[in-house]
KOLRO-635551 format. One record per residue (C-alpha): x, y, z. Coordinates in steps of 0.1 Angstrom, whole numbers, plus 5000, padded with zeros to 4 digits. Example, Ala and Ser with C-alpha at 12.3 -4.5 7.8 and 13.67 -1.06 7.14 Angstrom:
2
512349555078/513749895071/
***
This chain:
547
514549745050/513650105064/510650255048/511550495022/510550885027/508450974996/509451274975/506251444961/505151784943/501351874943/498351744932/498151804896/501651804889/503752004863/507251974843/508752124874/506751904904/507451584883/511251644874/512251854908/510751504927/512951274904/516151504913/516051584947/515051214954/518151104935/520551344957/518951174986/519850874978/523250924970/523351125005/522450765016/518850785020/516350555011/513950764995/511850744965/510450964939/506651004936/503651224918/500151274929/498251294899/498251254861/501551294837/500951634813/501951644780/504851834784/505951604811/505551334793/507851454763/510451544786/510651244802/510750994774/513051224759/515451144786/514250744789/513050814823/510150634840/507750844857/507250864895/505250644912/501850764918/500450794952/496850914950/496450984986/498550955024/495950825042/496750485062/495350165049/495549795052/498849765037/500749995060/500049805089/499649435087/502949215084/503548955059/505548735081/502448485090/502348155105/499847925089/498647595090/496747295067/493547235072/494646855074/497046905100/496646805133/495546985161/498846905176/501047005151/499047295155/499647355189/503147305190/503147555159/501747775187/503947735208/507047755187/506248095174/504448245206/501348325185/497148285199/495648245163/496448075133/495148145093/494647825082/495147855039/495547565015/499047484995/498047774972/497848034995/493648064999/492248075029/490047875042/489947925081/491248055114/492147875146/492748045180/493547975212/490347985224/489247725198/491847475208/490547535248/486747475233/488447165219/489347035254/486147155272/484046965243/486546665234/485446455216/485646045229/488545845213/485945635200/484945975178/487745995159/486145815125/483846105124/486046365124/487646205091/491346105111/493845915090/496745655100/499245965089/497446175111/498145935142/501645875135/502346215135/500546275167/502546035186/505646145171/505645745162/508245545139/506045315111/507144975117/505044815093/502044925076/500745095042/498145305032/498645575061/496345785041/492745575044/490645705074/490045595106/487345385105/487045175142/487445305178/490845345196/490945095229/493645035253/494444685260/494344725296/492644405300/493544025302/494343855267/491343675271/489043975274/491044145248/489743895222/486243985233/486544385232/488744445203/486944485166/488044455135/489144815123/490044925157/493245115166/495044915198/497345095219/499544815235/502844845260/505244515264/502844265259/503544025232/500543825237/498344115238/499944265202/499143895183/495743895200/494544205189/496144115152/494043815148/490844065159/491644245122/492444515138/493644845114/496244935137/499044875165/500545115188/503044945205/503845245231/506545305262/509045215233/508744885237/510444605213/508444485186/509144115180/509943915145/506543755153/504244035159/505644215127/504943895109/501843885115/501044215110/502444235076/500443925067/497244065078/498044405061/497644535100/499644885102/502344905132/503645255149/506245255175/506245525200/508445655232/505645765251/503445585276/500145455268/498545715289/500246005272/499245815239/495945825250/495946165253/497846265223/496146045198/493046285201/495146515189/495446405154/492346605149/492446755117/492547105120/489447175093/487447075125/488047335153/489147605124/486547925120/485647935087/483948265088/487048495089/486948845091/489148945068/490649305054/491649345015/495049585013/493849875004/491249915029/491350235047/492450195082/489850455094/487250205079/488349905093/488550015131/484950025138/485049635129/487949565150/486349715179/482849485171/484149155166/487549245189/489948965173/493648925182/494548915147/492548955111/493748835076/494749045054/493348875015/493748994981/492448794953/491248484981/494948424987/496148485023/498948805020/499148975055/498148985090/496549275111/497849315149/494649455169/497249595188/499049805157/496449965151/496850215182/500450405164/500650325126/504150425117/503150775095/504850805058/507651025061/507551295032/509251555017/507551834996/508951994965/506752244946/504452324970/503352435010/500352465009/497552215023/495052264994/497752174967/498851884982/497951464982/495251385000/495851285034/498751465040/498051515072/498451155081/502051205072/505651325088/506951615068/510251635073/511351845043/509752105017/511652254989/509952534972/509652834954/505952964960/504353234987/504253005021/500852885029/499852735057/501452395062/501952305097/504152035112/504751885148/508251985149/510952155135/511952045098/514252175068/513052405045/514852545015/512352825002/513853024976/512253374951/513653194921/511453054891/511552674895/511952444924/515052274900/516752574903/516952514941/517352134935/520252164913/522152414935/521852164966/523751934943/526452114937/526552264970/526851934989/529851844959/527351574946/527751454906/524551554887/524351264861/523451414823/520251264826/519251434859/520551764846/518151734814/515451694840/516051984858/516852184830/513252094814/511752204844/513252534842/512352614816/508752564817/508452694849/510253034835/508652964802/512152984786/512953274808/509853514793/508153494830/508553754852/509053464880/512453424861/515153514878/519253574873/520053254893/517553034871/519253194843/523053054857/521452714870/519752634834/523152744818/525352474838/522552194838/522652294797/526552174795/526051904814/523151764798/524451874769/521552024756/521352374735/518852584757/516752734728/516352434711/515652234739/512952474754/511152564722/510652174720/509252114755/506952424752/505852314725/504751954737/503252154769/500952394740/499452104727/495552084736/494851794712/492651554723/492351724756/488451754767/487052074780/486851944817/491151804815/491852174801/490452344831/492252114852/495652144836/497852264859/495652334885/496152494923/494152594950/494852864972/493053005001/493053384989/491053575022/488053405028/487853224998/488452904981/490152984951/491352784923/493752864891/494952674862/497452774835/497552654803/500352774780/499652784740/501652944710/498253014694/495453074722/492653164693/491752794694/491052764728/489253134735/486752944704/486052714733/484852924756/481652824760/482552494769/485752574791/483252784815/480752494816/483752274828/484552514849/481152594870/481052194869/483852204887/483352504908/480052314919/481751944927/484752114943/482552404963/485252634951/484253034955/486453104924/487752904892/490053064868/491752944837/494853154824/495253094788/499153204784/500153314750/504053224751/504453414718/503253754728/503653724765/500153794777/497153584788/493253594784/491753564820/488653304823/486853314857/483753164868/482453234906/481753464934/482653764936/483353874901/484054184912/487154094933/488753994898/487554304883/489254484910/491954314910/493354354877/491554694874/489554594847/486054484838/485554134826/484254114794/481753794794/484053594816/487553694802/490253954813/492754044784/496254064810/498954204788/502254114797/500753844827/502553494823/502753434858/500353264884/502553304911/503553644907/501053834889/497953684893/497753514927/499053854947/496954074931/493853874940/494653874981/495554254976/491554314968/490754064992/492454255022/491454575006/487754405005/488054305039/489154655053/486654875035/484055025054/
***
């Protein structure tokens, strides 16, 4: 399945972010397109109510872009037993074309990895047949190795305890080599097989597919003496019996190994130290993924499409490490830049869901009630039931056909989701400062402004103390020049202006008024967009060009 493309507003996201997201992403995907709504922050309030009020499940939340573990590593892995044999192994190898191998136990932990280069050290350092007790062999092991038939025989799972000898010799010298517990590897020779029966022996490999007589199995069975039957030669046998190596004996048990959600920036300095093929990917001790060294040079980049928002400051973190290949907005342009052309719908209206909902009915695409409500929520808390100056004919028309589909009475409606957005209860000091927060680069400076909307702002002025400590905290962790907080009255259309920062005086000058301990009184100023934001870069160009 294609990845999906990622539909996002900004950081800390509002009514309009959240619910534009959830619509365009829907007309995608009825366009045909895989794509997926998402946030990058915390649900408001306001959101909240509008949401459940429709039965809708917020975005997913995607706290930053930036390529990780995850993104890169395929879950399609080969893997192998630690008490499998090292030529099941190799023909595992072979099959799928691969030079190492997790090795993980029935539940999924790992426990090891086997290369290549481990089965070659194998080969240089084998081991004498004689050998195979110590490395904890069993009679299942063997049969398997010699792709042999049982003919007789139980308890396949005890250990190899003897040494493995080829009766090359004369019957007579057989008797004198062969010890009880050994393993016998045996062509046509009758005489030979009931020889090396009477030794004790543990077991008989009758190989070159010879015939294995009534008499021979007989005797076998009465001595409790396992048989296997194979179709290769007894020098081949030789030579694969060694094989039935378990792999917990060549594997690596010190693995390098990534978790998920490792960055891949932080991984790619160990890649290039210990220079594997391939690393495990683990989560919770249980083998998940697999790393390609050789993926790591062109990570496929998440493809995204901005709603809400242009510029870089407002957006998820590691944006950059995306593809944009879409951004539908209603704010000043600022500064986004992409590697090639893309489509842009920038509109002067009030909401981004104003802009959403006219693609839907320009493309002759059925806005479900549900999605309507969305969109209709949005607009009206982005126009603040139409009382912002940002509000425009168009978001006036748009609200008034989402309304009948929705069926929804727009007064009513609004009133209700401004009022779930005026609550402060049981918000802290620092989570007020940062409602509704977005950075802008106004001149030279790093400036950042958050709007909170109340029916009663006396409340929150009585916080003032408080509010600029959270502020300057977060002037200080953020190294932001500027912080204001616009507390909007929705009742008498005006907002008391809280600013913390350097310089003070560009506020002063740009509302042409001195701030009283902190705070402007802006009559008539419910917009951040349009009131308060292009004031502010008119006194800093006017800053900037005075002598």
């Amino acid at each position: 399945m294609a990845k999906p493309v990622y539909v996002i507003g900004h950081r800390i996201p509002d009514t309009d972010s959240i619910c534009s997201a959830i619509g365009y992403a829907h007309l995608k995907q009825a366009l045909g397109e895989h794509a997926v709504p998402a946030r990058a922050g915390k649900i408001n309030a306001e959101t909240k109510f509008v949401l459940e009020y429709f039965g809708v499940k917020a975005p997913e939340l995607i706290n930053d872009f930036y390529p990780r573990v995850k993104d890169i590593m395929t879950d399609r892995v080969v893997t192998v037993r630690p008490q499998s044999t090292v030529r099941e192994l190799g023909q595992l190898m072979k099959q799928h074309n691969v030079k190492s191998v997790p090795v993980t136990e029935s539940d999924g932990a790992l426990v090891g990895i086997v290369t290549v280069g481990d089965l070659a050290k194998r080969y240089f350092d084998e081991l004498e047949m004689q050998d195979l007790s110590e490395a904890g062999v069993d009679y299942a092991s063997v049969l398997r190795a010699l792709d042999g038939r049982l003919v007789c025989g139980q308890k396949l799972e005890w250990p190899v305890t003897g040494k493995v000898r080829i009766a090359g010799a004369r019957t007579q010298t057989m008797a004198q080599l062969v010890e009880p517990g050994d393993i016998v590897l045996v062509g046509d020779r009758n005489k030979a097989q009931l020889v090396s029966i009477e030794q004790g022996i543990a077991c008989l490999v009758v190989t070159g597919g010879a015939a294995v007589t009534d008499a021979v199995e007989q005797a076998a069975r009465s001595r409790g003496v396992i048989i296997i039957s194979t179709a290769y030669d007894t020098y081949t046998c030789a030579r694969l019996i060694n094989q039935s190596i378990p792999v917990r004996m060549i594997m690596q048990t010190k693995v390098v190994a990534f978790k998920p959600t490792d960055l891949v920036a932080d991984i790619k300095s160990v890649i290039v130290a210990t220079n594997h093929r391939n690393y495990p990917v683990v989560e919770n001790g249980r083998l998940i993924g697999l790393i390609n060294r050789d993926r790591l040079i062109v990570p496929e980049r998440e493809k995204v499409i901005l709603v809400d928002h242009n510029e870089p400051g407002q957006a998820a973190e590691g944006i950059e490490e995306t593809q944009i290949v879409e951004i539908i907005d209603h704010h000043r342009l600022g500064g986004l830049e992409t590697s090639e052309p893309i489509f842009i719908r920038h509109e002067p209206v009030g909401a981004t869901a104003t802009i959403v909902a006219n693609m839907y009915w320009h493309r002759h695409i059925d806005l479900p009630p549900q999605i309507a409500g969305l969109l209709l929520a949005a607009i009206l808390s982005d126009t603040l039931l139409f009382k912002s100056p940002t509000a425009t004919s168009k978001d006036r028309e748009t609200a008034e056909k989402l309304a009948i589909v929705a069926g929804l009475d727009i007064q009513e409606f609004g009133r209700a989701v401004l009022k779930a957005g005026s609550s402060i209860a049981g918000l802290s000091p620092a989570e007020l400062v940062q409602s509704d927060l977005k950075e802008f680069l106004i001149g030279e400076y790093r400036v950042a402004i958050a709007q909170v909307s109340v029916m009663e702002p006396a409340e929150l002025l009585g916080l003032k103390g408080e509010l600029l400590q959270a502020m300057q905290s977060l002037r200080t962790k953020e190294t932001y020049d500027l912080v204001l907080l616009m507390i909007t009255d929705i009742l008498s259309e005006a907002t008391h202006l809280v600013f913390v920062g350097q310089p003070a005086a560009l506020v002063s000058q740009a509302f042409g008024q001195p701030a009283r301990e902190g705070v402007l009184y802006l009559p008539g100023v419910m917009s951040r967009k349009k009131q308060v934001v292009p004031p502010l870069v008119e006194a800093a160009r006017a800053k900037v060009g005075a002598p």
